[in-house]
Short mmCIF file of the C-alpha atoms (twelve columns), coordinates in Angstrom:
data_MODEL
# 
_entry.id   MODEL 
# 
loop_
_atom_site.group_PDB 
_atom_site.id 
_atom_site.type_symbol 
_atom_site.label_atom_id 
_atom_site.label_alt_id 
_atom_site.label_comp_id 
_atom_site.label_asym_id 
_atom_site.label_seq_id 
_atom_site.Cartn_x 
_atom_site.Cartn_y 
_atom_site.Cartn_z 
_atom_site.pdbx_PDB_model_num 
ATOM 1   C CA . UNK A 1   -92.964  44.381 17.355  1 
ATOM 2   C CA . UNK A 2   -91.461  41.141 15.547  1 
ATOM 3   C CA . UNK A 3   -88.367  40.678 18.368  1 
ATOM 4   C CA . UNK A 4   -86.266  39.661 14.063  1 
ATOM 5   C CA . UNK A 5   -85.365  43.082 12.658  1 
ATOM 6   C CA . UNK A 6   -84.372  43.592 9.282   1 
ATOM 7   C CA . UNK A 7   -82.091  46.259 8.335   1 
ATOM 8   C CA . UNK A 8   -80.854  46.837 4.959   1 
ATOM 9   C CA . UNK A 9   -78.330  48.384 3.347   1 
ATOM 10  C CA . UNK A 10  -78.893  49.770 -0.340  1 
ATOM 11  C CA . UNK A 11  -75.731  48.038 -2.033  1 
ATOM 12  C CA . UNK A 12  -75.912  49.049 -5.731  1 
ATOM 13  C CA . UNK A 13  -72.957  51.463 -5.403  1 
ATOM 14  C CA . UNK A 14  -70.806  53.313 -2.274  1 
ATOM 15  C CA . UNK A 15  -69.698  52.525 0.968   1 
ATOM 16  C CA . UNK A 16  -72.106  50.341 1.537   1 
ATOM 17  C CA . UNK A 17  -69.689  47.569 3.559   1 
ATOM 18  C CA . UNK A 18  -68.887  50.297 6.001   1 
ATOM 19  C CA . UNK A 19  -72.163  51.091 6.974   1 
ATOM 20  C CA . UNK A 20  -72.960  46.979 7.595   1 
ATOM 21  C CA . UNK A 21  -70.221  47.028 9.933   1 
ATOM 22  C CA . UNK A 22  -71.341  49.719 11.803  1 
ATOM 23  C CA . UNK A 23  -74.562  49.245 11.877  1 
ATOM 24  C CA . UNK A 24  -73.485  45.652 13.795  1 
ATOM 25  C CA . UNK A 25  -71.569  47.435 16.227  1 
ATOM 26  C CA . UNK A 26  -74.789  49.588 17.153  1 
ATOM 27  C CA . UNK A 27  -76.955  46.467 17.565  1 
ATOM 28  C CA . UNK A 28  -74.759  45.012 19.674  1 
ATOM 29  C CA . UNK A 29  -74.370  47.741 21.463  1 
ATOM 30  C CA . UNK A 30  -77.897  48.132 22.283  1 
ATOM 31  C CA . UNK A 31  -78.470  44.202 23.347  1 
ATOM 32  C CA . UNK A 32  -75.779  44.746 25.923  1 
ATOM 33  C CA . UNK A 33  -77.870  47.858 27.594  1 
ATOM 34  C CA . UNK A 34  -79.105  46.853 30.810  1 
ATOM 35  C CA . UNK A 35  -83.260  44.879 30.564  1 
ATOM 36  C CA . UNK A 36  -82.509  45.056 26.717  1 
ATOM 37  C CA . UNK A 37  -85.237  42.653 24.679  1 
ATOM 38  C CA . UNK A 38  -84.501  39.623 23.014  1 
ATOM 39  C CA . UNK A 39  -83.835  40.333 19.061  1 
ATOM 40  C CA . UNK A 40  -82.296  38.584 16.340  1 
ATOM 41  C CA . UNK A 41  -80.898  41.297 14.323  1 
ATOM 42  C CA . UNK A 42  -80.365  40.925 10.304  1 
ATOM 43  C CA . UNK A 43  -78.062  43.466 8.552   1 
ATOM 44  C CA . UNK A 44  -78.271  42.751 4.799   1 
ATOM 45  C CA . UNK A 45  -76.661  43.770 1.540   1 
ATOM 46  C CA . UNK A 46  -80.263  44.567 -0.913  1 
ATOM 47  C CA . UNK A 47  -79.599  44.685 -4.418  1 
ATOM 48  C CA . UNK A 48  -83.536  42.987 -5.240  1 
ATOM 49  C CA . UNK A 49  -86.926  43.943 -4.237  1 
ATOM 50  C CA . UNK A 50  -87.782  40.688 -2.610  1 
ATOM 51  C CA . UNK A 51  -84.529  41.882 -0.155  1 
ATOM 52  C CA . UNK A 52  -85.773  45.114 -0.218  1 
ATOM 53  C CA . UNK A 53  -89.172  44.237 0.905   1 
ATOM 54  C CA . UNK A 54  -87.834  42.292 3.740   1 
ATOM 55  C CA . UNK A 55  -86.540  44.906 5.673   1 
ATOM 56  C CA . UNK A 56  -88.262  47.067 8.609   1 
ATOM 57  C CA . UNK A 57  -85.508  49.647 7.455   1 
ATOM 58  C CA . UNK A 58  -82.787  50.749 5.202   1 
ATOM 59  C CA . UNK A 59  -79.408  53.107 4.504   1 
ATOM 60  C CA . UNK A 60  -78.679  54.343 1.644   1 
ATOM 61  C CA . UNK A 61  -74.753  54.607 1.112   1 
ATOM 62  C CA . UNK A 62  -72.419  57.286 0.193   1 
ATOM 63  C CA . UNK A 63  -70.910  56.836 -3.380  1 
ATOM 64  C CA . UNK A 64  -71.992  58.302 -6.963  1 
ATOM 65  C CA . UNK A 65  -75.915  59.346 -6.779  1 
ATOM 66  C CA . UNK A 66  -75.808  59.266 -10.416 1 
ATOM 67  C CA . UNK A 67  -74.845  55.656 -10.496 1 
ATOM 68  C CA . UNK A 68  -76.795  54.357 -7.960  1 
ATOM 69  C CA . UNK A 69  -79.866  56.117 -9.308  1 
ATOM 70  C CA . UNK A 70  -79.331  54.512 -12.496 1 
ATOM 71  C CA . UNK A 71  -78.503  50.868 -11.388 1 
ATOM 72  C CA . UNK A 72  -81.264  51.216 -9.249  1 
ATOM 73  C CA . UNK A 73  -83.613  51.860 -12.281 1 
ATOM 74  C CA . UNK A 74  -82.105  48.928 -14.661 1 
ATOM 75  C CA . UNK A 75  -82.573  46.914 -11.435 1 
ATOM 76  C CA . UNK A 76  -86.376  47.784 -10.905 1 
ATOM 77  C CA . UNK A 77  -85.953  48.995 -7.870  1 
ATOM 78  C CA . UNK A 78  -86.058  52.734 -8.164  1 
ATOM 79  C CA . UNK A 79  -90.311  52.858 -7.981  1 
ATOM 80  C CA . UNK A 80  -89.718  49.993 -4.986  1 
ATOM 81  C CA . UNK A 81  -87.539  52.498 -3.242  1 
ATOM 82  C CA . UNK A 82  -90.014  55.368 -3.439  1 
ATOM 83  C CA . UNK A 83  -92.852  53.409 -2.161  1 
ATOM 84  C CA . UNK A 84  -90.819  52.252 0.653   1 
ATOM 85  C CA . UNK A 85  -89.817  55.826 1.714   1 
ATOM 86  C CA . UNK A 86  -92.551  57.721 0.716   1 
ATOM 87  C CA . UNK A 87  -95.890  55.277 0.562   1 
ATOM 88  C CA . UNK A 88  -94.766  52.614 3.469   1 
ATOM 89  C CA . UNK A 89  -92.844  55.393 5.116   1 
ATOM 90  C CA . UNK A 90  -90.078  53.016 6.468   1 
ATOM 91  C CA . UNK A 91  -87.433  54.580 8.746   1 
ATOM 92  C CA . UNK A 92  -84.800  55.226 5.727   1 
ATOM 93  C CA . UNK A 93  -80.863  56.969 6.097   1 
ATOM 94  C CA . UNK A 94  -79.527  58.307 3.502   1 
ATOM 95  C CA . UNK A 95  -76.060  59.417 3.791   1 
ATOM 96  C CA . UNK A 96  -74.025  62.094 1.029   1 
ATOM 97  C CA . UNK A 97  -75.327  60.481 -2.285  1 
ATOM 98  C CA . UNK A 98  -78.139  58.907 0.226   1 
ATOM 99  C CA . UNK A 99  -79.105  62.493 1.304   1 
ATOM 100 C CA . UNK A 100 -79.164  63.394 -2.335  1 
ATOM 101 C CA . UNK A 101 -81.311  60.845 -3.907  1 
ATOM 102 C CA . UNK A 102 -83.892  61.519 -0.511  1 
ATOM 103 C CA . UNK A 103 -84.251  65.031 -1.259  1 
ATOM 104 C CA . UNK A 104 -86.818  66.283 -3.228  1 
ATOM 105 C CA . UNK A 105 -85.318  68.607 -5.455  1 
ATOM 106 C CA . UNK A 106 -81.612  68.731 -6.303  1 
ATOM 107 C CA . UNK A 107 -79.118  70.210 -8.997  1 
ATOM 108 C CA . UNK A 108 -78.248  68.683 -11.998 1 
ATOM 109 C CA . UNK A 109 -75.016  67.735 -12.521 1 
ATOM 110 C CA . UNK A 110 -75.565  66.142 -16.471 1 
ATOM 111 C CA . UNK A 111 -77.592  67.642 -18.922 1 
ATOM 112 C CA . UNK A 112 -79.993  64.856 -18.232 1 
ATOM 113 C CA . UNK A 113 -79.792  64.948 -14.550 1 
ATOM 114 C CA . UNK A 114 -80.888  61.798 -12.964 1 
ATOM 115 C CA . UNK A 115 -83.681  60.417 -11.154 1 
ATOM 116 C CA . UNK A 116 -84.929  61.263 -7.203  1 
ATOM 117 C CA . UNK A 117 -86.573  58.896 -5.074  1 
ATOM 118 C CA . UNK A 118 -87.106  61.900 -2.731  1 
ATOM 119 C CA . UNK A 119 -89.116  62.210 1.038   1 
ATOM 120 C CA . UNK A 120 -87.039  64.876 2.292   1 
ATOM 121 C CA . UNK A 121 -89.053  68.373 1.348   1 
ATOM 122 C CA . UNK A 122 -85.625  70.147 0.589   1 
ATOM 123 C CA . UNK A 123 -83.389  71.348 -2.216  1 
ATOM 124 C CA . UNK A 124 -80.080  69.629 -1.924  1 
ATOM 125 C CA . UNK A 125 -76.908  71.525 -4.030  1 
ATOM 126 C CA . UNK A 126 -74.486  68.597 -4.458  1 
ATOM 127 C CA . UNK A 127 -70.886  68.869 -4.396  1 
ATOM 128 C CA . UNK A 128 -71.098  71.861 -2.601  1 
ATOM 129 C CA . UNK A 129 -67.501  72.179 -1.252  1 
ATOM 130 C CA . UNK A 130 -66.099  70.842 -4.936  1 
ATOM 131 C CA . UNK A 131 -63.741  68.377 -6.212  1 
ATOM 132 C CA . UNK A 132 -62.927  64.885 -4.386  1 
ATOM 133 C CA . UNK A 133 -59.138  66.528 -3.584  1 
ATOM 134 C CA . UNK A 134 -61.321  69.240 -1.976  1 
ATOM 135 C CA . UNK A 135 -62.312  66.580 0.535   1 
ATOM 136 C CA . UNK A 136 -61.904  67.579 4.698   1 
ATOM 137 C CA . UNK A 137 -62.981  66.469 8.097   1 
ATOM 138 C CA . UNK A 138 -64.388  69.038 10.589  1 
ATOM 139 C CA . UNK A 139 -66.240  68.962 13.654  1 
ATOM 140 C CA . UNK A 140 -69.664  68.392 14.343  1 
ATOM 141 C CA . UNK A 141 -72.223  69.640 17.290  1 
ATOM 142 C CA . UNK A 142 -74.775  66.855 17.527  1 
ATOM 143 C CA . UNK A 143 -76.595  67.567 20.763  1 
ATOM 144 C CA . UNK A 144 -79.556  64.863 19.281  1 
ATOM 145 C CA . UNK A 145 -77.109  62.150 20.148  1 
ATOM 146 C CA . UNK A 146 -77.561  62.412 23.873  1 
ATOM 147 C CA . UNK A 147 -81.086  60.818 23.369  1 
ATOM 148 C CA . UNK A 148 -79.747  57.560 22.403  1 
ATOM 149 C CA . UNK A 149 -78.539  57.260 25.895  1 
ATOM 150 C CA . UNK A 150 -76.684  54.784 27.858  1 
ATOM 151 C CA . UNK A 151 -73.074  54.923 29.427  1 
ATOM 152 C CA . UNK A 152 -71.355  54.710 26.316  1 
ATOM 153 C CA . UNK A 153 -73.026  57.975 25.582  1 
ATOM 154 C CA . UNK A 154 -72.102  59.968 28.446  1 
ATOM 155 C CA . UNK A 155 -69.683  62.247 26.247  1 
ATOM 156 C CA . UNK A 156 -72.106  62.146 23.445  1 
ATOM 157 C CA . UNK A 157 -71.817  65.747 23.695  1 
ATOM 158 C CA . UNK A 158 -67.887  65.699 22.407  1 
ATOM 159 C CA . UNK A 159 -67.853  66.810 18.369  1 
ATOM 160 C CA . UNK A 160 -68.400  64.019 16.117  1 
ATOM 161 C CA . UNK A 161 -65.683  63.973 13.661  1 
ATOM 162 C CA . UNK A 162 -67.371  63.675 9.987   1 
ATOM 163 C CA . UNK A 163 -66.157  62.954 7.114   1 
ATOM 164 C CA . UNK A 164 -66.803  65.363 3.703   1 
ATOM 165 C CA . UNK A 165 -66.063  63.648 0.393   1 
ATOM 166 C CA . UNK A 166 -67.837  66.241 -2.707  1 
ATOM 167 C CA . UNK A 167 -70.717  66.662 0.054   1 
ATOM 168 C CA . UNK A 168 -73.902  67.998 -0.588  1 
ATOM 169 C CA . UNK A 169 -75.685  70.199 1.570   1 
ATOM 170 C CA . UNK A 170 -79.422  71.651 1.805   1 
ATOM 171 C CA . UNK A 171 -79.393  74.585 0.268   1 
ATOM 172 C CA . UNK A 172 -83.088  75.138 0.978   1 
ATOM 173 C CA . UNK A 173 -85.689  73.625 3.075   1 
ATOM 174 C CA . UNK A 174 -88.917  73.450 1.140   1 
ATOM 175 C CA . UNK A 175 -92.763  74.098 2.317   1 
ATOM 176 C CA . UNK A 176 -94.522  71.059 2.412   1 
ATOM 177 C CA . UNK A 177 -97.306  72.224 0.345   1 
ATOM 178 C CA . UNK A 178 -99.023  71.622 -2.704  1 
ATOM 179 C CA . UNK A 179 -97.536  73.576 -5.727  1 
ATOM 180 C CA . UNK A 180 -94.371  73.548 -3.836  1 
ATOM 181 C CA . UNK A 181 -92.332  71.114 -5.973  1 
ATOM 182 C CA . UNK A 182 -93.843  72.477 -8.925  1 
ATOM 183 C CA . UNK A 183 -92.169  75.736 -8.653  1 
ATOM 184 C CA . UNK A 184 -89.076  74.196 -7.893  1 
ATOM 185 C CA . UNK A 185 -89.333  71.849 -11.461 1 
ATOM 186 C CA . UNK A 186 -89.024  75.344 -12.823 1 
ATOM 187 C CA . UNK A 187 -86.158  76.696 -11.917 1 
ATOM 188 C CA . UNK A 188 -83.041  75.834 -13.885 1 
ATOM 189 C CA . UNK A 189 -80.725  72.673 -14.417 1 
ATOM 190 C CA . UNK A 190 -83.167  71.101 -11.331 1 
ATOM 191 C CA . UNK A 191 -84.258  67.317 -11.177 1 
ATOM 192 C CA . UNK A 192 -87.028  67.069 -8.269  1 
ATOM 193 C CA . UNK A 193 -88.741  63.278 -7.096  1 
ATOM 194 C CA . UNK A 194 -92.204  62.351 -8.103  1 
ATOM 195 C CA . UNK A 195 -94.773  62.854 -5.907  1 
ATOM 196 C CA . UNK A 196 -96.465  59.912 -3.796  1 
ATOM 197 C CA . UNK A 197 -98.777  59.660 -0.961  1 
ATOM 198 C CA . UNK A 198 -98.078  58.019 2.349   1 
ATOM 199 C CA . UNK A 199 -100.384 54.754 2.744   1 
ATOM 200 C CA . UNK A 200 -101.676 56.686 5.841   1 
ATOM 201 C CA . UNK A 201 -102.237 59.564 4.559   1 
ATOM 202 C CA . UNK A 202 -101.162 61.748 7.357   1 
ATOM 203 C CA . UNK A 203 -98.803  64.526 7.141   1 
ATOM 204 C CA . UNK A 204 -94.846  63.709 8.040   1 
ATOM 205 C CA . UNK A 205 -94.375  67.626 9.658   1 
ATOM 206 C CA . UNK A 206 -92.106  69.633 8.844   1 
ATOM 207 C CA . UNK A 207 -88.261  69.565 7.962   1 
ATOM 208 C CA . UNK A 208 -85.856  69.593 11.340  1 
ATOM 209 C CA . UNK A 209 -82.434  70.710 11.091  1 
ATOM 210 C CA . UNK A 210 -80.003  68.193 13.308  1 
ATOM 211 C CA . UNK A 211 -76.531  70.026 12.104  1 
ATOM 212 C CA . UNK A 212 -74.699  72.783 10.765  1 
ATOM 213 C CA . UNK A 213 -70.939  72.845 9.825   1 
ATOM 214 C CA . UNK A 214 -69.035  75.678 10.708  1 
ATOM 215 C CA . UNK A 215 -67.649  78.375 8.072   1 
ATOM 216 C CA . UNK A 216 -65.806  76.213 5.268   1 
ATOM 217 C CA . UNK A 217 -62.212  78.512 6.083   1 
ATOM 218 C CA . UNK A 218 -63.145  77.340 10.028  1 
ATOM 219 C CA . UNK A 219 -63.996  73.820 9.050   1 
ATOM 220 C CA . UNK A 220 -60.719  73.082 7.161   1 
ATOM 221 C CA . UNK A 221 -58.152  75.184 9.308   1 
ATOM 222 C CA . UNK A 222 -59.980  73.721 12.668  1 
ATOM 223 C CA . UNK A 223 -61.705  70.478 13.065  1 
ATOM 224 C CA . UNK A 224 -62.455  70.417 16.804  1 
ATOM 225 C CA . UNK A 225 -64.466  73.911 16.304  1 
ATOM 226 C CA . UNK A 226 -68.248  73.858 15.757  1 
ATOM 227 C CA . UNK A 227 -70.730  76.098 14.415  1 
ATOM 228 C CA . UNK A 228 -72.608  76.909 17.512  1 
ATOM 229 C CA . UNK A 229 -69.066  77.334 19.016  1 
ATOM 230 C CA . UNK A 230 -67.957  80.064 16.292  1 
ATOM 231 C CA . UNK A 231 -71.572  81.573 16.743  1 
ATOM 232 C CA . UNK A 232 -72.272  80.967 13.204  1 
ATOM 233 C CA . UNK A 233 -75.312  79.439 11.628  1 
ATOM 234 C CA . UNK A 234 -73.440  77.355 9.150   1 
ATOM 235 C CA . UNK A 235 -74.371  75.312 6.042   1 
ATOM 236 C CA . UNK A 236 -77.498  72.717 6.619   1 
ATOM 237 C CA . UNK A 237 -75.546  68.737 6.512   1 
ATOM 238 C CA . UNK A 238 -78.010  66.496 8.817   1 
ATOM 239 C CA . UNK A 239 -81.901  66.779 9.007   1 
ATOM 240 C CA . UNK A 240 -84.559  64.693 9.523   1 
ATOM 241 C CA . UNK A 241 -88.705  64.450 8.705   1 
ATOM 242 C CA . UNK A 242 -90.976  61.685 9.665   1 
ATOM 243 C CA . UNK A 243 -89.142  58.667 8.763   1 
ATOM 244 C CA . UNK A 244 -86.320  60.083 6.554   1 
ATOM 245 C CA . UNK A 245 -82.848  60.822 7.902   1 
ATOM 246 C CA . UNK A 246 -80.097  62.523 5.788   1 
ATOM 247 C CA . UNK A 247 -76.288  63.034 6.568   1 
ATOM 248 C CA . UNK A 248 -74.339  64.996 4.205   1 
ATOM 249 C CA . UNK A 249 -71.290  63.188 5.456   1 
ATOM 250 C CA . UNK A 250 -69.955  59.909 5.938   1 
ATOM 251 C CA . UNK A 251 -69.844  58.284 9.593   1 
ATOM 252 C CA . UNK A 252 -69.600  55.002 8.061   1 
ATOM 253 C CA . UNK A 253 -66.042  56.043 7.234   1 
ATOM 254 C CA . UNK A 254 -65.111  57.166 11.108  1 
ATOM 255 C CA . UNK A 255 -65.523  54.301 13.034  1 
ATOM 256 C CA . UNK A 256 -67.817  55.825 15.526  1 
ATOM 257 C CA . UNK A 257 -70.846  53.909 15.794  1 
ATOM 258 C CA . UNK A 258 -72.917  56.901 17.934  1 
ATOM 259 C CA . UNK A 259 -74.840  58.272 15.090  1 
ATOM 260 C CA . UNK A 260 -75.785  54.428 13.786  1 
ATOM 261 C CA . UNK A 261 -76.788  53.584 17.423  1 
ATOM 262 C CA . UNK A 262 -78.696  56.679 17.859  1 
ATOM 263 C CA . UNK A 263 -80.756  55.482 14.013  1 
ATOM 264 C CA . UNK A 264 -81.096  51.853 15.303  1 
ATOM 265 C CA . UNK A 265 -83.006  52.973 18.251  1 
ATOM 266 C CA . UNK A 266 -85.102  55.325 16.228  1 
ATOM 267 C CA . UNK A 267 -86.080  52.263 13.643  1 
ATOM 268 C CA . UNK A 268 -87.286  50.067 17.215  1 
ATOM 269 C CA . UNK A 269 -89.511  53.038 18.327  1 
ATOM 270 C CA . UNK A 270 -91.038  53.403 14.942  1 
ATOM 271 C CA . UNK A 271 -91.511  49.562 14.765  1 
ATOM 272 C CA . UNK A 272 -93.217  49.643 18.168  1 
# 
């Protein structure tokens, strides 16, 4: 592994700044852990392919999915983007209108819908919890944090306070099979990715859940409650396969750097 990392940030549309900042704070977090290795870290703003193609790995922002799918396809970058994610299989992040545009099947929202780059095998419903005034923080048990270790992350096991702004969530986690997606471009007022192989040509596994958010009523009346506390299953908002990542939330917008730190150290294991 190259000890010059290159970590972009999609930055067509969205909070795109916020995620930079944080994702600073988590590398230089991790070069202050004791025996860390020598790296020159580069957090960039990619709004070309040459940028794109110089990273090792990339977020994709919060913001309008609609928008950003569209710039990204006047920019030339949407059929970059899916070989990146789903030929190169780069470690990509996508969070809220990230998570959308990484899933591979999704709602419309306008007649025409809008292009997917895709990656993640689920169905995402967007704006789930409604309008932008319809916006609330809650609580989140993320026991997967405790594995990016170090003393900072001692209390990793305290809720993480997210952020929901017209969130998505995954509705449905989907097979990975052939015929799968097909029977999803069937069903009504749905938009699903384009296939692609991975270069490798192995399989990524399966779909992992990495969160739940607690009864909507529980969520907005109690933020320090989580669904495993309430004993409730709770709508799908994180999950990850092979390389892909989605949040249906913002943690660029909290200040706590624990989930970015916990992503950073996943990108330098699959660089290794």
């Amino acid at each position: 592994m190259s000890n010059e990392i290159t970590i972009g940030v999609l930055a067509l549309q969205g909070a795109f700044s916020e995620h930079i900042q944080l994702l600073q704070q988590a590398a230089n977090y991790i070069d202050s852990e004791p025996n860390a290795a020598p790296r020159k870290w580069h957090i960039i703003e990619v709004r070309t392919v040459e940028q794109l193609q110089s990273c090792s790995a990339l977020v994709l922002p919060g913001g309008e999915s609609t928008t950003i799918s569209l710039v990204a396809a006047r920019s030339g970058l949407l059929e970059p983007l899916r070989d990146f994610v789903k030929v190169s299989r780069k470690p990509v992040w996508g969070t809220c209108a990230g998570l959308i545009l990484l899933a591979e099947s999704a709602n419309r929202t306008k007649q025409t819908g809008q292009e997917l780059i895709g990656g993640l095998d689920v169905r995402v419903n967007r704006n789930h919890f409604g309008r932008q005034v319809e916006s609330f923080e809650a609580a989140l048990d993320l026991p997967f944090l405790v594995d990016a270790g170090g003393e900072a992350f001692a209390t990793s096991n305290k809720p993480f306070r997210s952020v929901f702004i017209r969130a998505p969530v995954v509705e449905r986690v989907l097979a990975p099979q052939a015929g799968e997606q097909e029977e999803e471009a069937k069903l009504d007022d749905t938009v699903v990715a384009p296939s692609k192989a991975a270069s490798s040509g192995k399989s990524i596994g399966k779909v992992e859940i990495m969160a739940r958010l607690p009864g909507r009523a529980k969520a907005l009346n109690d933020n320090k409650t989580t669904a495993r506390e309430v004993g409730e299953e709770g709508d799908i908002v994180a999950v990850r396969q092979g390389n892909v990542f989605g949040t249906s939330f913002h943690p660029e917008l909290t200040g706590d750097a624990r989930i970015h730190v916990w992503w950073v150290k996943q990108v330098l294991q699959a660089l290794q």
